[in-house]
C-alpha positions as CSV (number, residue, x, y, z in Angstrom):
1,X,67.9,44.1,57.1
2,X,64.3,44.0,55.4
3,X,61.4,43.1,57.3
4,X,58.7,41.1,56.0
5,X,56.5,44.0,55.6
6,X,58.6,45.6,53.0
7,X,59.9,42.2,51.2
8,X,57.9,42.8,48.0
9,X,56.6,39.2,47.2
10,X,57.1,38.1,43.5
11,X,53.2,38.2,43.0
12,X,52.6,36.6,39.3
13,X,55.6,35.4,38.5
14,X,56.1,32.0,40.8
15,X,56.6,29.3,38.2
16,X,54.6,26.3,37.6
17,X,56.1,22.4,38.0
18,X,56.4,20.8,34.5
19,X,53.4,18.4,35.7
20,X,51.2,21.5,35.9
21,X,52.1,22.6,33.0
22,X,51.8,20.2,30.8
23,X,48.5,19.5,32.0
24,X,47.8,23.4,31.7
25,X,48.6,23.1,28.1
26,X,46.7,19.5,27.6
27,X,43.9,20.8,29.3
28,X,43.4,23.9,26.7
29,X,43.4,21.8,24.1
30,X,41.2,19.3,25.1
31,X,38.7,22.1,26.2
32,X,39.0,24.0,22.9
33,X,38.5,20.9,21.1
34,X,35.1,20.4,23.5
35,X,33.8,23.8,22.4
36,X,34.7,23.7,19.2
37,X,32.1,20.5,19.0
38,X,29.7,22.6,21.0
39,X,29.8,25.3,18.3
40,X,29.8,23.6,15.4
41,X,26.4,21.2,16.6
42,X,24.7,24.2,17.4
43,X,25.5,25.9,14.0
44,X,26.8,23.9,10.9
45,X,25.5,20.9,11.8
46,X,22.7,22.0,13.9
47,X,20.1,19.2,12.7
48,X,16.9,21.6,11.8
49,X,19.2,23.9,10.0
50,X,20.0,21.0,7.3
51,X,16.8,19.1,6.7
52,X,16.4,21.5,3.5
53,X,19.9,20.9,2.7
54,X,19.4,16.9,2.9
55,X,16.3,17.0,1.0
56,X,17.8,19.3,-1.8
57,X,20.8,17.1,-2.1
58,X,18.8,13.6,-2.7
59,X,16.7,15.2,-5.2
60,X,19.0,16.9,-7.2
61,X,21.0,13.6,-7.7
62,X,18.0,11.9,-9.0
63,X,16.6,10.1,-5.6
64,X,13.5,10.2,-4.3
65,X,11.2,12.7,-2.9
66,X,11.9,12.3,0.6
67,X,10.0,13.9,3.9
68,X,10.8,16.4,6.5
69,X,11.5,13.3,8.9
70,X,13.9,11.1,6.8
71,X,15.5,14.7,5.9
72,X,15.7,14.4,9.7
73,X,17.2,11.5,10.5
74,X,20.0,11.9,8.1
75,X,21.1,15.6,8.9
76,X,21.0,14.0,12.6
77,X,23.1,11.6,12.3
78,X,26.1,14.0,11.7
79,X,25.1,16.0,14.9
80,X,24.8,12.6,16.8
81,X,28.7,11.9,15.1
82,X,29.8,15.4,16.8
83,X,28.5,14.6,20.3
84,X,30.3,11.3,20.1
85,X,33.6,13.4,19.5
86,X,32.2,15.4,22.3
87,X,31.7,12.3,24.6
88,X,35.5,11.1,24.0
89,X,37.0,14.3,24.8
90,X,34.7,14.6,28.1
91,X,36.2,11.5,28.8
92,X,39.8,12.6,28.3
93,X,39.1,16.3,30.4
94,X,37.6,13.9,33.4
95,X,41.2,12.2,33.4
96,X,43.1,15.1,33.4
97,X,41.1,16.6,36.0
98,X,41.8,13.3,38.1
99,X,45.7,14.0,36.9
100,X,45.3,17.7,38.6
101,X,43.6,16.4,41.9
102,X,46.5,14.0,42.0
103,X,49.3,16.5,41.3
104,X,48.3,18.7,43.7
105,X,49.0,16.3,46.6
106,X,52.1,15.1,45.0
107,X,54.0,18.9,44.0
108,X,56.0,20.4,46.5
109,X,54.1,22.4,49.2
110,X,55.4,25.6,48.0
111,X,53.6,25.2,44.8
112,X,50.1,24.3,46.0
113,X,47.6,26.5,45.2
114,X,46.3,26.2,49.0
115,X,49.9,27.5,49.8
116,X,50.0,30.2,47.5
117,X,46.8,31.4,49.0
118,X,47.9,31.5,52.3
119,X,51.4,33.2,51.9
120,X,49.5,36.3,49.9
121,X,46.9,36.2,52.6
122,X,49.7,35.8,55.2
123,X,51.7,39.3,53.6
124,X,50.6,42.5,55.8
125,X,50.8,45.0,52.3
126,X,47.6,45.3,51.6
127,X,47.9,46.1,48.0
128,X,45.9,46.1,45.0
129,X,48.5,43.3,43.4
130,X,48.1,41.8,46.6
131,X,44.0,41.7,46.2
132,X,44.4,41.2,42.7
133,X,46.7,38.2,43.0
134,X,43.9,36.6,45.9
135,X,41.2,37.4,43.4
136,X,43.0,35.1,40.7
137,X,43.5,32.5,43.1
138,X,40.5,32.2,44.2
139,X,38.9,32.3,40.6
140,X,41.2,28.8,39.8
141,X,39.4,27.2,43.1
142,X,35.9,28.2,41.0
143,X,37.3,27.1,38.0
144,X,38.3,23.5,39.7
145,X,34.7,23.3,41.5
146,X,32.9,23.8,38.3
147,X,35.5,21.3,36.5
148,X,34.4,18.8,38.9
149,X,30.6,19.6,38.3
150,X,30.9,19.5,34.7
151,X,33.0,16.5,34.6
152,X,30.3,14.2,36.7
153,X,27.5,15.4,35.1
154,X,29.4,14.4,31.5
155,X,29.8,11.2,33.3
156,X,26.0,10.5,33.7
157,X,25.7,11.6,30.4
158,X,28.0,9.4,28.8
159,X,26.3,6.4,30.3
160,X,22.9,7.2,30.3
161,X,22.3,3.3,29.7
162,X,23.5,2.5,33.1
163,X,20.2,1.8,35.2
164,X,21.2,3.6,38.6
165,X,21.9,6.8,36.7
166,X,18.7,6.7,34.6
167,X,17.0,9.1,37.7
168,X,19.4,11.7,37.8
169,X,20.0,12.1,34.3
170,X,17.6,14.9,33.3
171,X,19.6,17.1,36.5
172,X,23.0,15.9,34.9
173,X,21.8,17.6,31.6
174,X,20.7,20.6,33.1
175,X,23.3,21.1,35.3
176,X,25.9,20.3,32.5
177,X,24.4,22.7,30.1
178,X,24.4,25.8,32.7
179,X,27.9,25.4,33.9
180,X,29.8,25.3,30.5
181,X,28.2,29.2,30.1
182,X,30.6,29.5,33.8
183,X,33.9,27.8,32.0
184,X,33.5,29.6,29.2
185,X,33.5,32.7,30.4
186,X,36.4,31.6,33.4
187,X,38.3,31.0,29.9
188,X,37.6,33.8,28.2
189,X,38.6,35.9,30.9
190,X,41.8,33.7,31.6
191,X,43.1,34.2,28.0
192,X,42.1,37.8,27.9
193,X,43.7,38.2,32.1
194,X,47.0,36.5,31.0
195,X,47.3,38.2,27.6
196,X,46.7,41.6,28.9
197,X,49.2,40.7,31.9
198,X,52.1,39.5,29.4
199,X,52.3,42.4,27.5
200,X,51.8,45.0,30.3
201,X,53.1,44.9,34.0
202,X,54.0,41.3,34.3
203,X,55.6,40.0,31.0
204,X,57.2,36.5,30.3
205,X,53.7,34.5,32.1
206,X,53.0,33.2,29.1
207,X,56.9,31.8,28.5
208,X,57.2,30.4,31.9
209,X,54.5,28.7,31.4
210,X,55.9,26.6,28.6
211,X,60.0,26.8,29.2
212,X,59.6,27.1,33.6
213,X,61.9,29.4,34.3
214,X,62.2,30.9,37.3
215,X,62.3,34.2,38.1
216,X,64.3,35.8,40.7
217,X,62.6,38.7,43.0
């Protein structure tokens, strides 16, 4: 009979409930349609880059000669359009990370991320899959900390108007601004970990992610 020292655990290919992953899948959209906004306000419609583009438009179709400022207002406006998109979809990511928060009390214990820490921690092979599997983990518990973070400091942005949050709101902005550099590089490397993973020592993550299916050890 095999002990549990030499029962090789299925490291990387446990299977996620379908509540996890659809929220997996609604959750990269929602934050690739967040950065998308980001990127395009900060080049396309980045406001300074398009005051000679307003002001070269009115002209050439017989308006006025207008200044820098108007220019300004107008090549704003689209920017400010943008962020509103931005705002909705903040919105949307801070319900899905309430759906996650919930989910994870609700899923089997088997399938807890506080349980699937504990069982590698709990294995005595010290192995590099082993460390490498712990290391992922633990990057998903940074990756909810700084969800959380981001989310309520989108928050206080959103409603800025509300009097009570008027004293914190220069932090929220601050803080906000710094973490999304920390999610996007936790994504990047996701994409990039998983990818690599798929089509090298651990194929099919990417398919049970989407169809479930188990896989036996």
């Amino acid at each position: 009979m095999e002990t549990q020292s030499t029962v090789s655990p299925v490291f990387f290919k446990e299977t996620k409930p379908a509540v996890i992953r659809l929220w997996h899948w609604l959750a990269f959209l929602f934050f690739a349609a967040s950065v998308t906004t980001v990127l395009l306000n900060s080049t396309v419609f980045k406001t300074r880059d398009n005051i000679a583009m307003v002001k070269e438009q009115v002209q050439r179709d017989g308006g006025p000669v207008i200044t820098d400022k108007q220019a300004r207002n107008v090549a704003h406006e689209y920017s400010d359009k943008l962020w509103d998109i931005h705002k909705f979809i903040g919105i949307g990511l801070s319900f899905l990370l309430l759906w996650r928060i919930i989910a994870e009390f609700v899923i089997s214990k088997e399938k807890k991320l506080k349980t699937r820490i504990q069982k590698a921690m709990s294995f005595p092979d010290k192995s590099t899959e082993r460390k490498h599997y712990l290391i992922v983990q633990y990057s998903y518990l940074l990756f909810y900390v700084m969800f959380i973070a981001m989310s309520l400091t989108g928050l206080v942005l959103v409603f800025e108007d509300v009097e009570w949050l008027k004293p914190v709101h220069h932090n929220a902005k601050e803080v906000h601004g710094f973490i999304q550099y920390g999610l996007y590089a936790f994504m990047a490397l996701h994409i990039f970990g998983v990818l690599r993973a798929d089509m090298t020592k651990y194929g099919g993550i990417v398919s049970r992610m989407i169809n479930g299916k188990e896989v036996s050890n």
